[in-house]
Each structure stands twice: as C-alpha cells, then as structure tokens.
N, C-alpha and C positions, 0 to 999 in steps of 0.2 A: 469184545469177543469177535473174533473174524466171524465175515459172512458163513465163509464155505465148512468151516465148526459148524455152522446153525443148521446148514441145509445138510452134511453128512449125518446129522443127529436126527434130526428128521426123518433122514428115509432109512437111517437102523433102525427107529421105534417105528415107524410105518411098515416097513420088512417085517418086524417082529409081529406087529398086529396083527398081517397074512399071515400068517405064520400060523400064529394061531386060531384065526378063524378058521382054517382050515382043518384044525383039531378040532377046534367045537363043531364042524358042521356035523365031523363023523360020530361024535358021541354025545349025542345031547343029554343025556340023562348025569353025566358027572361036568357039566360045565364051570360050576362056582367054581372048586378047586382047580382046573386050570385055568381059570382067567385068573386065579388071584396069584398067581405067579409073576405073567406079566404086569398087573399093576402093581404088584409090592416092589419089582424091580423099578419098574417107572417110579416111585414115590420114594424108591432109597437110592436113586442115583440124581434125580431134581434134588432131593434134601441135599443130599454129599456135597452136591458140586455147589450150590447155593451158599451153604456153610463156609466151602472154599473161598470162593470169592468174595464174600463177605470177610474172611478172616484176612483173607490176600488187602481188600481196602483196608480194614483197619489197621493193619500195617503201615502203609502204603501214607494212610492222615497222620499217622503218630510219628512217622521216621521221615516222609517226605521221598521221594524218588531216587532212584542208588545212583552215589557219586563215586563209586570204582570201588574195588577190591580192596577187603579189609586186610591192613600190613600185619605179616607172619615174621615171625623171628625169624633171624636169617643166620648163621648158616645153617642150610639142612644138612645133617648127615646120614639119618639114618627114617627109613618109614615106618609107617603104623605097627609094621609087623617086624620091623626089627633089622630089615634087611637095609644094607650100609647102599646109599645112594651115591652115584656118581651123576654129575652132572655139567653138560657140555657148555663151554663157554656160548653166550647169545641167545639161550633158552627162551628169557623174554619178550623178545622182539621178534621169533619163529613164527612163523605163520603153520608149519604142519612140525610135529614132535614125535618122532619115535621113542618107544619105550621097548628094551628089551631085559628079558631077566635070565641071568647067568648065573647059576645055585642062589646064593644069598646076596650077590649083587644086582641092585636094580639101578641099568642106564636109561637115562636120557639124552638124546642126541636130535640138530637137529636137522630135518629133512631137507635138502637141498636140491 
C-alpha cells in the first residue's frame, strides 16, 4: 500500500475524530451514542479493507501475478446490450479510443 494512502487515511480518521469531539464537548450527557458512530465506522472500514486485501493475496498465491489479458472471442459484433459494434481498424495498439453512439450503433475509433 502506498505511503501517501496511509497518511491520507490518517488525517480523514483524525478529521473525523475533531469532528467529533467537538460534538461531545457540546453535549455531554448523550456522548456513548455518538462516539459509537465513529468507532463502528472505524471497525467496519479496517475489517472491509482488511478482508480485501487479504482476499486480493489469496488470489494473488493461488494464480501467481497477471500475464495479460484474458483472450475473448473475436469477432465482436454486437454489445451487452445489443447494440451492433463498429470498429475502427488499429483499436489495439491506440493509446486514447473514442467511443461514440449513434441510436443503436456503437463506434470505436481511434484518437489521433
């Protein structure tokens, strides 16, 4: 994980911590219910992300690191949604792609 991930994480749970002490300072007599706001979120976004990356390695052991793009049947004609594809000679080797859609034609073309 990048550095600058760690320390932007930081000072959003640190933000939030001001944040809220400043609500507890005004009302002390209902403080549990709001503090348990922010720690429920801190302990359901560490879990989430933790989970994540955890599932991301175990991935990651069992497959080994990506060696390119899984091959798709070729020719396309037509997309997800039904709509008939045109597609411009050199699409692969494009650095930038435009995409335009004309009723039920969708172009690709590329950016020159």
């Amino acid at each position: 994980m990048g550095t600058r991930r760690v320390v932007y994480g930081v000072i959003a749970w640190l933000t939030l911590a001001a944040a809220w002490w400043g609500v507890l300072r005004r009302d002390t007599h209902t403080w549990i219910p709001q503090l348990l706001v922010p720690v429920v979120a801190f302990v359901v976004v560490t879990v989430l992300t933790l989970a994540w990356v955890r599932h991301n390695l175990g991935i990651y052991q069992r497959k080994g690191p990506r060696r390119g793009l899984p091959d798709a049947e070729a020719p396309w004609t037509h997309d997800s949604l039904g709509r008939q594809l045109e597609l411009e000679p050199g699409l692969r080797d494009a650095r930038v792609v435009r995409v335009d859609l004309d009723g039920d034609v969708k172009r690709y073309g590329v950016v020159r």
